[in-house]
C-alpha positions in Angstrom: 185.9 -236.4 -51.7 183.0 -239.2 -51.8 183.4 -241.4 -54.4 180.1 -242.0 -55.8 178.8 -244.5 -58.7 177.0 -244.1 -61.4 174.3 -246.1 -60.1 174.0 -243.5 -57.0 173.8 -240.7 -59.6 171.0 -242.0 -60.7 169.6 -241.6 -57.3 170.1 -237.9 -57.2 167.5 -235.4 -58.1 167.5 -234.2 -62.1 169.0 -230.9 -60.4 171.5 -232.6 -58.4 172.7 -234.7 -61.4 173.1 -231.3 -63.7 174.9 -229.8 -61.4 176.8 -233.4 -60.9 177.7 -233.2 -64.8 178.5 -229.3 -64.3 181.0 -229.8 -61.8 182.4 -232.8 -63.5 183.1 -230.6 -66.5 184.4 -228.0 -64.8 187.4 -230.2 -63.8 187.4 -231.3 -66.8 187.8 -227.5 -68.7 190.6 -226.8 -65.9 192.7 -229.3 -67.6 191.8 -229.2 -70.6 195.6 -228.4 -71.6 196.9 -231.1 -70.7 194.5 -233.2 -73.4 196.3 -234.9 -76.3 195.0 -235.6 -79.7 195.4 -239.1 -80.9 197.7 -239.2 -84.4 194.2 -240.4 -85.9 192.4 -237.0 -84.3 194.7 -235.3 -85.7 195.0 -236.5 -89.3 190.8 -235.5 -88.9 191.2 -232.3 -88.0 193.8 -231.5 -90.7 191.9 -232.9 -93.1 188.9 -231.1 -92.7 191.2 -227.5 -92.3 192.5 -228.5 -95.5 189.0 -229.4 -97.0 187.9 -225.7 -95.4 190.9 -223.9 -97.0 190.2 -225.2 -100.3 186.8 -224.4 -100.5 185.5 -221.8 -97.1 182.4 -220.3 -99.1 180.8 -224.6 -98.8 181.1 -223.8 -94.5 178.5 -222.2 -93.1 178.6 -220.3 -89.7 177.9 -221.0 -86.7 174.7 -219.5 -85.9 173.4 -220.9 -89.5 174.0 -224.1 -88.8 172.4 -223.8 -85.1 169.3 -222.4 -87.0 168.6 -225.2 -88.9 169.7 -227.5 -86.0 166.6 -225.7 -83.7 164.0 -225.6 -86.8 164.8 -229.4 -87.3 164.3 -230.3 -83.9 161.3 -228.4 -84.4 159.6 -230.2 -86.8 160.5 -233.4 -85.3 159.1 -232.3 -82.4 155.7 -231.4 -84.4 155.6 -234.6 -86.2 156.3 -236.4 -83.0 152.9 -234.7 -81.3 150.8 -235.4 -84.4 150.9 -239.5 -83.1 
């Protein structure tokens, strides 16, 4: 395999360096098993279980939360072409 830098990604087409960052995640999922959680991660991500099992009606779901993500990009985006 060519080793490339990221200086000669930069280089590549905005197709070629999607499908760069694709394949680089791909190997990435693959091993994803093999990943360890720092102790620190892990002290976060029990905390915030605990913090959900205390008190689940505060969380919202997923889609709800990508909703307001999109309509706040969307404003942004409105304010942004009103300059």
């Amino acid at each position: 395999m060519k080793r490339i830098s990221a200086t000669d990604a930069l280089d590549l087409s905005i197709p070629e360096r999607i499908q760069l960052a694709e394949d680089i995640w791909d190997t990435i999922a693959a091993n994803a098993d093999s990943l360890e959680l720092t102790e620190e991660e892990k002290r976060i991500v029990d905390a915030r279980l605990e913090k959900y099992h205390q008190s689940p009606e505060l969380d919202s779901p997923w889609k709800d939360v990508y909703k307001r993500i999109v309509s706040r990009q969307a404003i942004s985006g409105m304010a942004c072409s009103h300059r």
